[in-house]
C-alpha positions in Angstrom: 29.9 92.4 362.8 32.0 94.3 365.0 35.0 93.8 367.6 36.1 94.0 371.4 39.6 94.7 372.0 40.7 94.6 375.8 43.9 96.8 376.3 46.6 95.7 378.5 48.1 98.4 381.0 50.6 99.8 382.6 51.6 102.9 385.1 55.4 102.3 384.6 55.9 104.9 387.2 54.1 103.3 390.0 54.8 100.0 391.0 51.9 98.6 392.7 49.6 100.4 390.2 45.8 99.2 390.3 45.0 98.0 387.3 41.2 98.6 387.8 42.3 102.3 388.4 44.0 102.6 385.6 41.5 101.8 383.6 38.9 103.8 384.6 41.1 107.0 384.9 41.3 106.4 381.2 37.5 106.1 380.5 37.7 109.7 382.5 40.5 110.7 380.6 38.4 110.7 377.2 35.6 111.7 378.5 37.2 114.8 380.1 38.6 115.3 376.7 35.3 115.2 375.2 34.2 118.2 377.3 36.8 119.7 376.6 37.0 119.2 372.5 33.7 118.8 371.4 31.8 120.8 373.6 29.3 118.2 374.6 28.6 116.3 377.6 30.7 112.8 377.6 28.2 111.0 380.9 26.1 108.5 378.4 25.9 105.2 380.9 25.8 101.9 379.7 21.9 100.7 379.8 22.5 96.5 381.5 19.0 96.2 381.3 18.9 93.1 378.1 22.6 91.7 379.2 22.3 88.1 380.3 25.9 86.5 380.2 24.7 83.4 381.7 22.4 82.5 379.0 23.4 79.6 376.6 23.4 78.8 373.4 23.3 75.4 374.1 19.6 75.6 375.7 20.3 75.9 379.4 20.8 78.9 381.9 24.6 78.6 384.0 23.4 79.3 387.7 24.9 82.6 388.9 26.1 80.8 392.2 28.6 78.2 389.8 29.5 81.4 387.5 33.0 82.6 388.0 32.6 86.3 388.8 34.4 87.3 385.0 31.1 86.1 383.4 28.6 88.4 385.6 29.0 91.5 383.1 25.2 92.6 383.6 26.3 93.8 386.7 28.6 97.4 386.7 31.9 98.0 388.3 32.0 99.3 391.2 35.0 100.9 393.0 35.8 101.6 396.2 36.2 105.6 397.7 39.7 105.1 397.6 39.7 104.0 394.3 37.1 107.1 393.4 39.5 109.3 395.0 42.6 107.7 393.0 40.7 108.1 389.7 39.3 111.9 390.4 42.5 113.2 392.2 43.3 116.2 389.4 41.2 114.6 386.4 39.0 116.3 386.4 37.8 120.5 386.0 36.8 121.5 389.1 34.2 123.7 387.4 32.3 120.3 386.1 30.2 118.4 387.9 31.3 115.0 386.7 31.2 112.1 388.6 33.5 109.0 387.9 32.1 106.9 384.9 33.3 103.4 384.0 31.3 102.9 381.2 30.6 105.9 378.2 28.5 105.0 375.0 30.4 107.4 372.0 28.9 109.4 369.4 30.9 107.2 366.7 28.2 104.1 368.2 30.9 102.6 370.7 31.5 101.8 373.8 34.0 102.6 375.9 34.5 101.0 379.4 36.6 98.9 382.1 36.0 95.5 382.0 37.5 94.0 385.2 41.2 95.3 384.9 41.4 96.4 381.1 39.9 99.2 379.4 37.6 97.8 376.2 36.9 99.7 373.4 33.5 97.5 371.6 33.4 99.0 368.3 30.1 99.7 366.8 28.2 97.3 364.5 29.0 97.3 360.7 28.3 95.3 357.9 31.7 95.0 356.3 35.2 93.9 357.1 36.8 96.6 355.6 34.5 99.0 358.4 35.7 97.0 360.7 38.9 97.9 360.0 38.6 101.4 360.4 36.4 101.4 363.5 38.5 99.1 365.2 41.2 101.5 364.2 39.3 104.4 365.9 39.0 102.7 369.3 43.3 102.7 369.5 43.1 106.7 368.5 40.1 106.8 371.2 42.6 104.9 373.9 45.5 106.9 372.7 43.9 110.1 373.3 43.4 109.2 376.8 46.8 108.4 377.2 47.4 111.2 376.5 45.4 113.3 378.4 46.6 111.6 381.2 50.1 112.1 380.8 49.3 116.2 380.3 47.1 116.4 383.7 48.7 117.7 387.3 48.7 114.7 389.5 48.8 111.6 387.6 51.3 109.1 386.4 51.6 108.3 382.4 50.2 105.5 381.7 50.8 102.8 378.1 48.0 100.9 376.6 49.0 97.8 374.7 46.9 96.2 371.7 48.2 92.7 372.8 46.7 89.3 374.8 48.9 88.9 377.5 51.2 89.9 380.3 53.3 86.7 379.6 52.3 85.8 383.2 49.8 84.0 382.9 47.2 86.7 382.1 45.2 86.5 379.6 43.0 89.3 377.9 40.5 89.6 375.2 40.0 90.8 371.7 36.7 89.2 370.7 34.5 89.9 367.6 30.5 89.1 367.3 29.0 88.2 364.4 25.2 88.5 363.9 23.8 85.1 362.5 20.1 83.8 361.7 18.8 81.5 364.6 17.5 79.0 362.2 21.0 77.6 361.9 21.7 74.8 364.7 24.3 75.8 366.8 25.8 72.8 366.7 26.5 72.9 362.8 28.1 76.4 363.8 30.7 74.7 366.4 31.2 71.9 364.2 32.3 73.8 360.7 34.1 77.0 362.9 36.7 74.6 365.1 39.0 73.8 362.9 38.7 77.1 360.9 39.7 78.9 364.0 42.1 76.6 364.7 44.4 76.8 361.5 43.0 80.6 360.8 45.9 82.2 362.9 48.6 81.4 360.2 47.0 84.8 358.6 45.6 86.7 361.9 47.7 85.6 365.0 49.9 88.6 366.3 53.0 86.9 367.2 53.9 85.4 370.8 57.6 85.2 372.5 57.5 82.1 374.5 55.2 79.1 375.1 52.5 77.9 377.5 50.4 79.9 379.7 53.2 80.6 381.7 55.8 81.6 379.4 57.6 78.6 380.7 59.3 77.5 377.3 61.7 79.6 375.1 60.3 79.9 371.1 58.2 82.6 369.2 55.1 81.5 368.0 52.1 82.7 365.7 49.4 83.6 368.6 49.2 85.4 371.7 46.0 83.4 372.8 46.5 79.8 371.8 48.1 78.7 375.1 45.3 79.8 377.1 42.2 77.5 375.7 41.4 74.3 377.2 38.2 73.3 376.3 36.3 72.9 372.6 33.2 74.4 373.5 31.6 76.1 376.9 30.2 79.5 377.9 33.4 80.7 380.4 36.0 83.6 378.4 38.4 84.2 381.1 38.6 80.2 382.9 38.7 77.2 381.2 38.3 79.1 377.9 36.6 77.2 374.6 37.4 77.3 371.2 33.9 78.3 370.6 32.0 80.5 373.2 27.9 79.8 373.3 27.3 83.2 375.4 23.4 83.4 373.9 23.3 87.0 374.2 21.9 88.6 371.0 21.4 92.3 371.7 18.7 92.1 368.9 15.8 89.8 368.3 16.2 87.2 369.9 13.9 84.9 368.1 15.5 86.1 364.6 19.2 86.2 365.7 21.7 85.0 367.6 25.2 86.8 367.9 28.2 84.6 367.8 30.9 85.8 370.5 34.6 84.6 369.1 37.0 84.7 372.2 39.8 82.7 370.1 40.9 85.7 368.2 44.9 87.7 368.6 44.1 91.5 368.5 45.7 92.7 365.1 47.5 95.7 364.7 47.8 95.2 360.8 45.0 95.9 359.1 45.5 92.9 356.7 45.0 90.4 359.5 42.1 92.3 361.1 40.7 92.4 357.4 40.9 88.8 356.8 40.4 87.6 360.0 36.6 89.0 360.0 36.4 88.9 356.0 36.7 85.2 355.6 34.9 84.4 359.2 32.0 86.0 357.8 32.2 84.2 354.4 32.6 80.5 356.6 29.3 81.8 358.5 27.6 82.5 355.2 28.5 78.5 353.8 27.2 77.4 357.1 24.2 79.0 356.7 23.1 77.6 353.1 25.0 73.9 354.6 27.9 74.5 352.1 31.1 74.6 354.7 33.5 71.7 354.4 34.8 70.2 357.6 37.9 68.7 358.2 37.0 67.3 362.1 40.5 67.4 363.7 41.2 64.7 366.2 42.0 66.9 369.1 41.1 71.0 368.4 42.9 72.2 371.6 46.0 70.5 371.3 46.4 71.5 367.7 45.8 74.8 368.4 48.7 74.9 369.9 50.6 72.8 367.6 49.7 75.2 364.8 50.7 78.2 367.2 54.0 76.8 368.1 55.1 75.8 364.6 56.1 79.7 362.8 57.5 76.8 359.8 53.9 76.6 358.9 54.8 72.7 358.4 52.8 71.0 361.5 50.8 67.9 360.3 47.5 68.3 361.9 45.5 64.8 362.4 41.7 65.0 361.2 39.4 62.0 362.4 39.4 60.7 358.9 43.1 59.4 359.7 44.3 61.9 356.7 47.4 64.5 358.1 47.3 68.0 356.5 48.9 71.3 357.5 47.1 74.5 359.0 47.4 75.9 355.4 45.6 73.0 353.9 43.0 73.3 356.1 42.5 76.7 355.3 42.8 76.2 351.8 39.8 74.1 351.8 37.9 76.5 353.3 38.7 79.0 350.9 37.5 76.9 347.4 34.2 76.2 349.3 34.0 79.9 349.7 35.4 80.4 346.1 32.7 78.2 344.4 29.8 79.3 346.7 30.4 83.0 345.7 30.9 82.3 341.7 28.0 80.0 342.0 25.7 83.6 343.1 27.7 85.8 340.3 31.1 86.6 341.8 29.6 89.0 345.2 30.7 92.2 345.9 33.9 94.1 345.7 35.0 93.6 348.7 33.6 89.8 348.9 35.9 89.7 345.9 38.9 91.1 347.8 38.6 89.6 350.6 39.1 86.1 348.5 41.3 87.3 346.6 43.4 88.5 349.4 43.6 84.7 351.1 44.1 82.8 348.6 47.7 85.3 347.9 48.2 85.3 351.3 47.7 81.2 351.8 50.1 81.0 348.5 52.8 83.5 350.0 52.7 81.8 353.5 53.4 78.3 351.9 56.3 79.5 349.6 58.3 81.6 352.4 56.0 83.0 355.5 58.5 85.6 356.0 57.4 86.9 352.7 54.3 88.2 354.6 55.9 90.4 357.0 53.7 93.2 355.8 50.5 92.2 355.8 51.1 89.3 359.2 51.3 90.3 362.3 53.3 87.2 363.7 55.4 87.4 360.5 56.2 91.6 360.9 57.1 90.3 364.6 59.3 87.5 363.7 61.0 89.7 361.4 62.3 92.3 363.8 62.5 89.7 366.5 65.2 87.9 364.6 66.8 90.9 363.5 67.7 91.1 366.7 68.8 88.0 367.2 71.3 87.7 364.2 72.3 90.8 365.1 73.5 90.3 369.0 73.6 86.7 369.3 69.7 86.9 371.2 68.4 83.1 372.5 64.7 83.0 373.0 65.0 83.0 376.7 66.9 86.5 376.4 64.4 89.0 378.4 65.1 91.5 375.3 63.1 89.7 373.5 60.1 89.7 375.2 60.3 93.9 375.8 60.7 93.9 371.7 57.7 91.6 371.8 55.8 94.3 374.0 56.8 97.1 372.5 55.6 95.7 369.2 52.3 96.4 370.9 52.9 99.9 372.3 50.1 102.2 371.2 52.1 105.3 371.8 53.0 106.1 367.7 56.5 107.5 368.7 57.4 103.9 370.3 55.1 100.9 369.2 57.4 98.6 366.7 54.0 98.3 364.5 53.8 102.2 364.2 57.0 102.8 363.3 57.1 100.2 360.2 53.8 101.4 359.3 55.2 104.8 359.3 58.0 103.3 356.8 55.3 101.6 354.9 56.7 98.4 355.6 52.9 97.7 356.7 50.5 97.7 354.2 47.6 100.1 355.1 43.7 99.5 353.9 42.2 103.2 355.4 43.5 106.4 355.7 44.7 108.3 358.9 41.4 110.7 357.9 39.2 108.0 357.9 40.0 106.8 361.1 39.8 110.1 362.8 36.4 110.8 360.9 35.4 106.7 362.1 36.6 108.5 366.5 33.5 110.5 366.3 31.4 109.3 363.6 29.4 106.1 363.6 28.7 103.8 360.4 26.1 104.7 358.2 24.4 101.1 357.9 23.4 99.8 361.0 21.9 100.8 364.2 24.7 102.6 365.1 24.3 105.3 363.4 20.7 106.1 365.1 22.9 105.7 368.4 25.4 107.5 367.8 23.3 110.8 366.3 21.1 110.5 368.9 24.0 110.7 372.1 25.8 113.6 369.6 22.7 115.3 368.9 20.8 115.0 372.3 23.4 114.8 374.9 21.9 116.1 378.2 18.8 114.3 377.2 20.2 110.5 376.4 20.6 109.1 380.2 21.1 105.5 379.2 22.2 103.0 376.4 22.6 100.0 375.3 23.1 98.0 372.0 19.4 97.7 371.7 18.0 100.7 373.3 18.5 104.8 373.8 17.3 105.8 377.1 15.7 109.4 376.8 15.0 111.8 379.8 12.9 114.7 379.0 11.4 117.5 381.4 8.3 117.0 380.3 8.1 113.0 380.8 8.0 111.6 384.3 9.4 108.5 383.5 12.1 107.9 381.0 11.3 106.7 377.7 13.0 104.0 376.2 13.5 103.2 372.4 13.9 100.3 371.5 16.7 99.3 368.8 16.6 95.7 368.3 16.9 95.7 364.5 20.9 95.6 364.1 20.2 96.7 359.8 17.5 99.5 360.8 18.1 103.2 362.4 20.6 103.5 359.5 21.2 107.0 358.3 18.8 106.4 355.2 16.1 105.5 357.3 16.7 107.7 359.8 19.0 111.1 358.9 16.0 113.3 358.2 14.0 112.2 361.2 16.9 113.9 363.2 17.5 116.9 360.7 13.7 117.8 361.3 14.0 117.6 364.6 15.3 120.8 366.9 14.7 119.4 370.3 14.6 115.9 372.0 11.4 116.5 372.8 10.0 116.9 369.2 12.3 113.9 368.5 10.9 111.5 371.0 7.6 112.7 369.8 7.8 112.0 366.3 9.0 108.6 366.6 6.0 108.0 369.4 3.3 109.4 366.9 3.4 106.2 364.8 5.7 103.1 363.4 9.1 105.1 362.7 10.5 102.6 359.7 13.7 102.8 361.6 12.5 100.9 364.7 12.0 97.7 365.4 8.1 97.5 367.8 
């Protein structure tokens, strides 16, 4: 599993700022700051050889000619020489050679890059919610870093990044997550069982919203950033006519083993709680699909509940299932969890973290339905809420008061000295799941347990050498080689560190590298 979180952006300085700009000056930023701090080359380009954003999971190819131009991301960026010259105009040292990236693969496994008019950090696979915590984590100290590199060079304007979903304008940005699922399960019994998880699921993970509809266009608070932006149950778009289940088929493994499920329907979280649960008990729904033991509760109309649930912060909105029965978001969820309750004691109880992660809904699902505001420590929406009516009882604020909406921003603000979530963190009024130290370790480190950690090493340990990557290849140029060589990584649960750690600690060059793994069936790599 792992995440994609779209920053929104700003140049408060510069009024008709670029936003396309922006966000490439700050995939320069941290890769300048890479030269400059870790004393290895920060040029790894993103390998678009395997995308293919058009395919479906549904069966069918969408024609590139009826694709809206968002959906074409196996094709890079490209800026114009004005925009070159706005990016490199004092980012750079003048003693380095370094041209203008837009994409960089990091030596923690992640990518870094601008995707249309955000910068997007896409974390590196993991196999646990609690890693995805702390990598997800990493990519806001990765952005921040940038900002502030930005802010310290000669000729540029500050810039703020914002973990959030929307300008309030009717903009709407991204924090996905993927999850890597057998492809012996129908798609359609996916869809089926996930729509109304996802749609009752943001009492615990949405990250709070002042104002309704697309278009801000009606005063209120509600629980999601996102929820006024989808239209459609299922379909292949993310940025138009957006589903409540995406069927992108792109698996970035093998494709005949997996498939990877793309959720677009998700708030980015700044508590950790949320981000916890949110892919702790989406995984455990995935896993009941899988052995046909999810409940589902069909709801009568997905979308318009969706935002029913969103704009009810009471928690008390009767949703209408097909069955004629009316429950609340909380019930729904409820159910969801005892399925996942008795399917785990029927197989001995799980893990430790299986067992928290249960553990931690069913308190949270009991907390919300006795007094949501009793969450404001672990809940986005709820922290939000809180300081948002503070506020209000304090000064007399309506919901159409423009105050409100820069307190909802600056909940946001990734800057630590400014963004509302930092500053009650800071008072522990959040409740924290990693430490500060394993989040910096998680900036330049990548997991242990997946594939990651074979690309990761290899961009840290062979950085003039690695030309290319991708999720499922490393793209090697060596002097001695007249073509580039290619590994291929397609297994998501091999190139771990067990399988792989002394293949690099034996190796001094990426010559002799390359060449061990050609000599014969590394266990590592898929053929």
């Amino acid at each position: 599993m792992g995440t994609e979180t779209e920053y929104g952006i700003i140049a408060p300085g510069i009024s008709d700022a670029n936003a396309t700009v922006l966000s490439t000056q700050v995939v320069n930023a941290y890769a300048a700051t890479l030269r400059e701090g870790l004393g290895n080359l920060a040029g790894t380009r993103w390998d678009y050889t395997d995308e293919a954003p058009l395919s479906d999971a549904r069966g069918w190819q969408m024609g590139r000619s009826v694709a809206d131009s968002s959906q074409l991301t196996d094709e890079p960026p490209v800026l114009t020489a004005e925009e070159v010259a706005l990016v490199d105009q004092g980012g750079t040292d003048p003693s380095e050679d370094a041209a203008v990236l837009m994409n960089l693969v990091l030596s923690n496994g992640a990518r870094l890059y601008v995707d249309h008019a955000h910068p997007e950090y896409s974390s590196p696979e993991v196999t646990n919610p609690l890693d995805v915590v702390r990598w997800d984590r990493a990519g806001d100290v990765v952005v921040q870093r940038a900002m502030a590199r930005i802010a310290a060079t000669h000729g540029f304007a500050p810039v703020i990044l914002y973990k959030n979903n929307t300008d309030s304008k009717s903009v709407s940005y991204g924090s996905h997550e993927n999850y890597l699922v057998p492809r012996s399960v129908p798609f359609g019994r996916i869809a089926a069982a996930l729509i109304p998880f996802f749609v009752t699921r943001q009492v615990m993970c949405g990250a709070g919203r002042v104002g309704m509809g697309s278009l801000n266009q009606q005063p209120g608070f509600q629980l999601s950033q996102r929820a006024d932006f989808f239209e459609n149950e299922v379909g292949l778009e993310t940025t138009v006519r957006r589903p409540i289940i995406n069927t992108r088929d792109e698996p970035h493994a093998v494709a005949e083993k997996y498939r990877r499920l793309h959720v677009i329907i998700g708030d980015a979280n700044l508590s950790e709680v949320s981000n916890y649960l949110k892919l702790g008990t989406t995984s455990l729904i995935l896993s009941l699909i899988e052995h046909e033991l999810v409940p589902i509760p069909e709801i009568a109309e997905p979308v318009r509940e969706l935002q029913a649930v969103s704009h009810d912060p009471s928690l008390r909105h009767l949703i209408r299932l097909t069955d004629g029965r009316r429950v609340t978001a909380l019930d729904v969820q409820q159910m969801y969890l005892e399925a996942a309750r008795s399917a785990v004691t029927a197989q001995g109880g799980g893990d430790a973290q299986t067992a928290d992660v249960l553990a931690r809904w069913e308190s949270l699902l009991e907390t919300l339905r006795r007094d949501p505001m009793e969450a404001a420590g672990q809940v986005d929406w709820v922290a939000k809420l809180k300081v948002l009516q503070a506020y209000r009882d304090r000064d007399g604020l309506g919901w159409k008061d423009p105050r409100l909406a820069l307190i909802d921003l600056q909940y946001a603000d990734l800057r630590p000295d400014k963004g509302i979530y930092y500053r009650l963190a800071a008072r522990n009024a959040m409740e924290r799941l990693v430490s500060d130290d394993d989040v910096v370790a998680a900036v330049t480190d990548p997991p242990t347990d997946t594939r990651a950690y074979f690309r990761g090493r290899c961009i840290s340990a062979f950085p003039k050498e690695v030309v290319g990557a991708s999720w499922d290849s490393i793209i090697f140029e060596l002097p001695s080689q007249r073509r580039l060589q290619r590994i291929q990584t397609r297994e998501p649960l091999r190139g771990t560190a067990a399988l792989t750690e002394e293949l690099f600690a034996g190796s001094r060059t990426a010559e002799e590298f390359v060449s061990r793994l050609q000599r014969g069936p590394e266990p590592s790599m898929a053929p």
